[in-house]
C-alpha positions in Angstrom: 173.9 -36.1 32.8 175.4 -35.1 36.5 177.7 -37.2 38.1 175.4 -38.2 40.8 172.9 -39.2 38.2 175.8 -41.6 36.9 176.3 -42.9 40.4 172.8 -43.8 40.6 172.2 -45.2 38.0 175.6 -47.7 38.7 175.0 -48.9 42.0 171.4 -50.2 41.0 173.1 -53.2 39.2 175.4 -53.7 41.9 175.0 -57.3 44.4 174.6 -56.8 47.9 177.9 -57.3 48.8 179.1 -54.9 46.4 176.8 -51.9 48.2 178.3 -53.5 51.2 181.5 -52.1 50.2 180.3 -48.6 48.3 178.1 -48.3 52.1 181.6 -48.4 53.9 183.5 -46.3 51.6 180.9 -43.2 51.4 180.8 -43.9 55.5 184.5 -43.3 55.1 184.4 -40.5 53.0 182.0 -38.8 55.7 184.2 -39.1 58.4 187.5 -38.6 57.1 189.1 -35.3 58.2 191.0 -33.2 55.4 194.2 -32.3 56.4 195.5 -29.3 55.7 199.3 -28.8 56.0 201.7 -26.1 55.6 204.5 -26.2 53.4 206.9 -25.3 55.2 205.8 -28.5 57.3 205.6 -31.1 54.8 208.8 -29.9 53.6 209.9 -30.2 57.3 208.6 -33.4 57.6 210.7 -34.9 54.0 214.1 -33.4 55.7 213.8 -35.4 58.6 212.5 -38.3 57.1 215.4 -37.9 54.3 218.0 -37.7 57.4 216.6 -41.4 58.8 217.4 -42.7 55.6 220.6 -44.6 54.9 221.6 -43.0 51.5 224.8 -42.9 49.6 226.9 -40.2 49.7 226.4 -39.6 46.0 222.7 -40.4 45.1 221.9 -36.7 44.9 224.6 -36.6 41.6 224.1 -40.4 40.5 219.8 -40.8 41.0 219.8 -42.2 37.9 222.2 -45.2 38.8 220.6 -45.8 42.2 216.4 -45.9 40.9 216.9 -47.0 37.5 220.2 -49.0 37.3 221.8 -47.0 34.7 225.8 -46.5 34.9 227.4 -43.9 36.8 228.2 -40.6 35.1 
């Protein structure tokens, strides 16, 4: 059975304001715009966002400590 087929057959035992909801999220789906983006920008993008943040000195060696509470190395 196709995916479609699936779909259909789903949203015919759904209440009102349930298709209320699917109607605004397939509108959304219409209308959103993919974005496509470089590399090179994205990784652009991470090292300036990575210089706003207020890290310690040693998080790159001691991650571990910092996310997950373990004990220094």
């Amino acid at each position: 059975m196709l995916k479609a087929e699936k779909i259909k057959k789903e949203i015919d035992i759904l209440s009102n304001e349930m298709l209320d909801e699917v109607e605004k999220f397939i509108s959304n789906l219409k209308t959103r715009k993919k974005t496509v983006r470089k590399k090179s920008s994205l990784l652009s993008d991470l090292s300036a966002l990575s210089s706003e943040i207020d890290l310690p000195a040693d998080f790159s060696k001691q991650h571990d400590h910092y996310l997950y509470n373990l004990p220094k190395r």
